[in-house]
C-alpha positions as CSV (number, residue, x, y, z in Angstrom):
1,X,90.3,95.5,81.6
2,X,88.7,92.8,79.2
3,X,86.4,90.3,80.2
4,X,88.4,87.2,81.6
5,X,87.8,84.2,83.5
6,X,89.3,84.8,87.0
7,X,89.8,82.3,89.0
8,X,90.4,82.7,92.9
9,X,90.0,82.1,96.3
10,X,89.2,82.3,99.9
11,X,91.7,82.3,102.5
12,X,89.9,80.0,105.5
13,X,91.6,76.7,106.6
14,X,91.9,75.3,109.8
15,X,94.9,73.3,109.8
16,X,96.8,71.5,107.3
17,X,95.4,69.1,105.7
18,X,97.6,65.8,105.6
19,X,98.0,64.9,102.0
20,X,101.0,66.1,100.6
21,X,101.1,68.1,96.7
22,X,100.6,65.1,94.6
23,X,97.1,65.7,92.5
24,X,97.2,67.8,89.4
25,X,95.8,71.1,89.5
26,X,95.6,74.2,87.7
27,X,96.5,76.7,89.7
28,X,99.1,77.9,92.5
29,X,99.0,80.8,95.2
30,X,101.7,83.3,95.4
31,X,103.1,84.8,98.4
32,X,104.3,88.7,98.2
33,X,106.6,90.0,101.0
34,X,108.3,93.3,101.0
35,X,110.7,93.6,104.2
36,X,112.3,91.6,106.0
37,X,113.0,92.0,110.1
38,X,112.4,95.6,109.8
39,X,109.9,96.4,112.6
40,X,109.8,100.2,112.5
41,X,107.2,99.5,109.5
42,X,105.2,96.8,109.9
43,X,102.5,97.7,107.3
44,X,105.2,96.1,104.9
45,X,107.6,94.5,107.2
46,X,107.5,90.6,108.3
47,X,108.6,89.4,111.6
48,X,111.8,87.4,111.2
49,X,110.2,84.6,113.8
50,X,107.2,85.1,111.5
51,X,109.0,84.4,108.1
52,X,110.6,81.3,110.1
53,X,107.8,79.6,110.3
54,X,106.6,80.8,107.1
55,X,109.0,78.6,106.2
56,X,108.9,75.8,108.3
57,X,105.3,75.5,107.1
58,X,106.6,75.5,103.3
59,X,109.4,72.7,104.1
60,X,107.0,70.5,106.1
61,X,106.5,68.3,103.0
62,X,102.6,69.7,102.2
63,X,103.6,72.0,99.3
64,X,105.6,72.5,96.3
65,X,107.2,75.6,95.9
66,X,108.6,76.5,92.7
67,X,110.0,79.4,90.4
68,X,107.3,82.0,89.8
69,X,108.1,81.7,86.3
70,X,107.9,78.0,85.9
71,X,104.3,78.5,87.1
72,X,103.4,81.0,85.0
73,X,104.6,78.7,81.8
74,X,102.9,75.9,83.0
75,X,99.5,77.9,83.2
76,X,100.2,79.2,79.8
77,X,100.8,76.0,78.2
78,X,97.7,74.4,80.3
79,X,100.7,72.2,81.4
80,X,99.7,70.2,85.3
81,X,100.9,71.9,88.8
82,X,101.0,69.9,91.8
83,X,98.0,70.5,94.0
84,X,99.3,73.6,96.8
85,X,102.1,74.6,93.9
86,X,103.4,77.7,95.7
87,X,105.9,80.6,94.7
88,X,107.4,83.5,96.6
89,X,107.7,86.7,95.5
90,X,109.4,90.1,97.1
91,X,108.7,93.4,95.9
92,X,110.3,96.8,95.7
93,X,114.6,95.7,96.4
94,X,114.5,96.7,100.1
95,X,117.8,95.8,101.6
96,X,116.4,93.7,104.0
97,X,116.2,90.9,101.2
98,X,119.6,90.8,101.3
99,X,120.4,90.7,105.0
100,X,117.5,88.5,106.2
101,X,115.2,87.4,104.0
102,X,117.2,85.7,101.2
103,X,120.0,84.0,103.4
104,X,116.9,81.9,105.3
105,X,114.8,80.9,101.9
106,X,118.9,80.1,100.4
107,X,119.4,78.1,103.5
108,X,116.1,75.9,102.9
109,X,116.3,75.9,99.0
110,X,113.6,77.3,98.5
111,X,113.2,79.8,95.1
112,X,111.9,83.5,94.9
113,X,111.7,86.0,92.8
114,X,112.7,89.7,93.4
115,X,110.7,92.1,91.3
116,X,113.3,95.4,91.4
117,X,111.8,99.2,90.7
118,X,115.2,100.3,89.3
119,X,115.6,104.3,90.4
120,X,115.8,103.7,94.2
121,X,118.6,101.0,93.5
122,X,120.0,103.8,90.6
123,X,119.7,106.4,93.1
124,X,121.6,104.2,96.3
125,X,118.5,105.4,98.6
126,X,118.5,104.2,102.1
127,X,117.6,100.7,102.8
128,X,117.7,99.5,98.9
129,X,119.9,97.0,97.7
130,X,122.6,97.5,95.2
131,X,122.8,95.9,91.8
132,X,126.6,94.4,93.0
133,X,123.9,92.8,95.9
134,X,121.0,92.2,93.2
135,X,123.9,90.2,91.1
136,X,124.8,88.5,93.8
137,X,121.7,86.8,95.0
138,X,120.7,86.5,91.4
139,X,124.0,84.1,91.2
140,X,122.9,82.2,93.9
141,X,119.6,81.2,92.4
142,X,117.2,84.3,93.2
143,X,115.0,85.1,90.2
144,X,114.4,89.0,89.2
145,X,111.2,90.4,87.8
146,X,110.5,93.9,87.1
147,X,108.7,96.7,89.0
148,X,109.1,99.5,86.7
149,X,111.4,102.2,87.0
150,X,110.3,104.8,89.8
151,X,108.0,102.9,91.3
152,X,104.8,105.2,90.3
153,X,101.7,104.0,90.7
154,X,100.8,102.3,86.8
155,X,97.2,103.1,87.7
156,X,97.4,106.8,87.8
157,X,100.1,107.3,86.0
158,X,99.0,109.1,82.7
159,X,100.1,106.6,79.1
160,X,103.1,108.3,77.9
161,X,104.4,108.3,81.2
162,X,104.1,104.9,81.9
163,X,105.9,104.1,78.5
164,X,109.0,105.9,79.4
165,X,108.6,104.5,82.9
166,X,108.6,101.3,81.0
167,X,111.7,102.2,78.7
168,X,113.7,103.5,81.3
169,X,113.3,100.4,83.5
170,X,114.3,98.2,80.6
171,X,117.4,100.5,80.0
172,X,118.0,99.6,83.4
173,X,117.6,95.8,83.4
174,X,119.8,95.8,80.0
175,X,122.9,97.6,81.3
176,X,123.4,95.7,85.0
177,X,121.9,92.4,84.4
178,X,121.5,91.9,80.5
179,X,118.4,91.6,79.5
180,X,114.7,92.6,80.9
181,X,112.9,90.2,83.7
182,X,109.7,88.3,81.5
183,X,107.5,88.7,85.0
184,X,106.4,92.6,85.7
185,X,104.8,93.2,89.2
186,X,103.0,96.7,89.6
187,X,103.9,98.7,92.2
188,X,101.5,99.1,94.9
189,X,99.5,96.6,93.0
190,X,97.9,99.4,91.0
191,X,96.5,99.3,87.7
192,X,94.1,100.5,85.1
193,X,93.0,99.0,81.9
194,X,95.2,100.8,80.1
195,X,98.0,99.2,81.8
196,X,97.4,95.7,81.2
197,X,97.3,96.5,77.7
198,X,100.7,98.5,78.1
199,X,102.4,95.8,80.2
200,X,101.2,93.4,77.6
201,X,103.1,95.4,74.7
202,X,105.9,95.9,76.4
203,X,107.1,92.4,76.6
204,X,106.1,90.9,79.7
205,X,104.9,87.3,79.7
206,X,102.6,87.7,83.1
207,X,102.1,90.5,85.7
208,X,100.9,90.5,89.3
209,X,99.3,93.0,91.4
210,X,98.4,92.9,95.5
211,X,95.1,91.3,95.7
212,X,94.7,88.0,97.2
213,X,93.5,85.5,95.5
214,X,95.2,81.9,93.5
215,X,96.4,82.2,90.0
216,X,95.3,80.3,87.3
217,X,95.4,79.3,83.8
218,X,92.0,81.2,82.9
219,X,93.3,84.7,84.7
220,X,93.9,87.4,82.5
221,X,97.9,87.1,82.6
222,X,98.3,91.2,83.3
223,X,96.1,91.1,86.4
224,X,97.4,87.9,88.8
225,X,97.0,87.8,92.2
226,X,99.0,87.2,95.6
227,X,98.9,87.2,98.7
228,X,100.4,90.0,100.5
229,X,102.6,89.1,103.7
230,X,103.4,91.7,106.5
231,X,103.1,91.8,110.3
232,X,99.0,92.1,110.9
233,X,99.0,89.0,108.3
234,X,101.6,87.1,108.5
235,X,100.3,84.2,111.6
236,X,100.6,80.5,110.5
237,X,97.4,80.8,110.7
238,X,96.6,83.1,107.4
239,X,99.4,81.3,105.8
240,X,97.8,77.6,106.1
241,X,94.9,80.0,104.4
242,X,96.5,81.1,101.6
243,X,98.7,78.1,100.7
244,X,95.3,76.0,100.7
245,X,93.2,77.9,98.6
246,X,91.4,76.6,96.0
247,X,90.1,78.6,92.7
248,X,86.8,80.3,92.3
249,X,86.1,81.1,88.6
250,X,83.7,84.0,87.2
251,X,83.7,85.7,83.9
252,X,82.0,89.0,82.0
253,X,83.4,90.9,84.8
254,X,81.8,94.3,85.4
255,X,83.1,97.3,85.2
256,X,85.3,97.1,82.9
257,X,87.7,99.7,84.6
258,X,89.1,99.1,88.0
259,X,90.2,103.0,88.1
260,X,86.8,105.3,89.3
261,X,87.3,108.4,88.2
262,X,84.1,110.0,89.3
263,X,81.4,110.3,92.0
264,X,79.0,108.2,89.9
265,X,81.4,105.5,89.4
266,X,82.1,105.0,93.3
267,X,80.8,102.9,94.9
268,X,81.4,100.4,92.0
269,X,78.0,97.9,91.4
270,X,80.7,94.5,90.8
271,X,78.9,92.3,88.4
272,X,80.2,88.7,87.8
273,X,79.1,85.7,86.4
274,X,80.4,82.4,88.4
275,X,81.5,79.0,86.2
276,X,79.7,76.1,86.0
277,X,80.0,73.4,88.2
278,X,80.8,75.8,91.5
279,X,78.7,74.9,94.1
280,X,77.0,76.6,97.2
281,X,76.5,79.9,95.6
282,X,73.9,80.5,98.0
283,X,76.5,80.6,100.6
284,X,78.8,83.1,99.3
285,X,79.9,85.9,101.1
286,X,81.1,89.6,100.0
287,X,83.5,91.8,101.7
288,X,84.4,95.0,101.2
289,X,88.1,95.8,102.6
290,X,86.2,98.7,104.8
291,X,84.8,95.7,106.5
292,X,81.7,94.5,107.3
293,X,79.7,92.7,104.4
294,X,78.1,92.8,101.3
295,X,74.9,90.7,101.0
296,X,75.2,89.6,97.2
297,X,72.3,90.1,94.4
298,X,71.3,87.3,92.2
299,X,70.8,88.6,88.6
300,X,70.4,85.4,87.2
301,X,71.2,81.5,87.4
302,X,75.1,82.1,88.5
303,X,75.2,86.2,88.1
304,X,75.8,88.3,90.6
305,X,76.1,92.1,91.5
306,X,78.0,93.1,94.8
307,X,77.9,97.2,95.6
308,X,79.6,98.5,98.6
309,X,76.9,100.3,100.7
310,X,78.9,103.3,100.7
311,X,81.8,105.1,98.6
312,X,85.4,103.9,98.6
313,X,88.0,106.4,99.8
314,X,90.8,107.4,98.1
315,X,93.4,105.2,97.2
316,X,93.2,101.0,97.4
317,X,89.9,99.0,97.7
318,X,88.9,95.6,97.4
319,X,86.0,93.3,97.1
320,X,86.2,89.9,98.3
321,X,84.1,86.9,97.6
322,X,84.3,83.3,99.1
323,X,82.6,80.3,98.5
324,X,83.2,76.8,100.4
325,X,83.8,73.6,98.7
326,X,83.8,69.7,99.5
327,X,87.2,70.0,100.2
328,X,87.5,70.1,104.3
329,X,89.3,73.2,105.2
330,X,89.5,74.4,101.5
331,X,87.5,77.6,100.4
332,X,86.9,79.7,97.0
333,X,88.2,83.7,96.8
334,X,87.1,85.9,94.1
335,X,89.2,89.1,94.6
336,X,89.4,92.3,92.8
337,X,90.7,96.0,93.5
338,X,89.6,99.4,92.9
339,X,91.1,102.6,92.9
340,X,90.4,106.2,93.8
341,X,92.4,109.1,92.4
């Protein structure tokens, strides 16, 4: 992972605020859903009444939601977004998108984009759309992104591998749609730092993992954030949060890997250094996703180190940092995630 400029922010508003999206900004957050009205899993699964007024909240007038891809070619061009630009983004083809999720956001016209691991579609398991249904809703104004081929975890998964993953998945997109998505998400949001290189080969003009956070012209453009939607965080509440979040920008990001291979690597000692012009830094707060918090150490003017008191377990991690602003309501998130072999 190279040193970037990563701008983020804290979920923690109130209400919403009663300006609508008319300032310029820099920056949009990104909502991630997976399923849609399917209760028997609600680590992934949103509520139908939940997604309603997901959606009610999105059409109140507050925010502009637009193409994921738009976005991203604004930020790349250093082109204006409306301030609380939004997109919405599904992952992993669940048939559920088809059913329930993409006949309400059609109804309101609102865009999404579908980011498709090809094999379970290929392979007609349970519960996965087809590419006759993947056609379809792409006809009626969904947008489709990639999620590799058989949905392996990119972090793990050792460099050849992850090429033919690649090439198979573009095979894929080539034969029943016609060309490859320009937007990659990873599945399970998991990545090394060989991976954003590899995405970055391969093609892809941006790609997103599962941390929250706001994207932002300054990211690194192979490691965007979103904010992940299911049942345990999916209140109005959390979503007023996310959709009001405001940037929080650090550079010379430490370590350079994301993937601990080792004992001595985990816990990770985070090491950032914020931009400035950010205020209150003496009122930041670090989380681990264990809970509890970390207190932060001052290594200079604006750098930081934040280490977990204790070893992160296998699989997904994250740290969290959040700073408040002048805006009422409106708060900063650093985020970034680790993983365990």
């Amino acid at each position: 992972m190279r040193k970037l400029l990563l701008k983020s922010t804290f979920m923690a508003v109130f209400g919403l605020l009663s300006a609508g999206p008319s300032l310029a900004a820099d920056h949009a957050s990104v909502l991630m859903y997976h399923r849609f009205g399917e209760d028997r899993i609600p680590s992934t699964n949103i509520r139908l009444e939940q997604f309603e007024a997901h959606l009610a909240e999105l059409t109140s007038g507050a925010y502009r939601v637009l193409p994921l891809a738009e976005i991203v070619a604004k930020l790349r061009k250093g082109e204006a977004l409306p301030d609380r630009a939004v997109a919405i983004t599904i992952d992993d083809a669940y048939l559920s998108t088809f059913t329930e999720g993409w006949p309400r956001l059609k109804k309101t016209g609102l865009p999404a984009t579908l980011f498709v691991a090809s094999e379970p579609v290929d392979s007609r398991v349970r519960g996965y759309l087809s590419w006759d249904q993947i056609r379809q809703m792409r006809s009626e104004g969904l947008d489709i992104g990639a999620h590799g081929h058989s949905h392996e975890s990119y972090g793990l998964l050792p460099l050849d591998k992850m090429r033919a993953d690649l090439a198979q998945s573009h095979e894929r997109f080539k034969a029943e749609l016609g060309g490859v998505p320009p937007l990659f998400a990873y599945p399970f949001g998991e990545w090394n730092a060989a991976s954003l290189k590899e995405i970055g080969n391969a093609g892809y003009q941006a790609a997103f993992g599962q941390h929250s956070g706001v994207v932002h012209g300054q990211h690194d453009f192979f490691w965007l954030p979103r904010f992940p939607m299911n049942e345990s965080y999916g209140d109005i509440k959390r979503v007023r949060q996310a959709l009001n979040a405001l940037p929080f920008p650090v550079s010379d990001i430490e370590p350079a890997e994301v993937l601990l291979r080792n004992a001595a690597q985990n816990p990770p000692a985070l090491r950032f250094t914020i931009a400035e012009g950010v205020k209150y830094l003496d009122r930041m707060t670090c989380y681990p996703s264990q809970g509890g918090t970390i207190p932060p150490k001052r290594l200079d003017d604006r750098r930081f180190e934040i280490k977990p008191p204790s070893a992160f377990p296998k699989g997904r991690s994250r740290i969290s940092c959040t700073l408040p602003t002048d805006e009422a309501g409106r708060f900063r998130w650093f985020g970034i995630q680790f993983l365990v072999p």
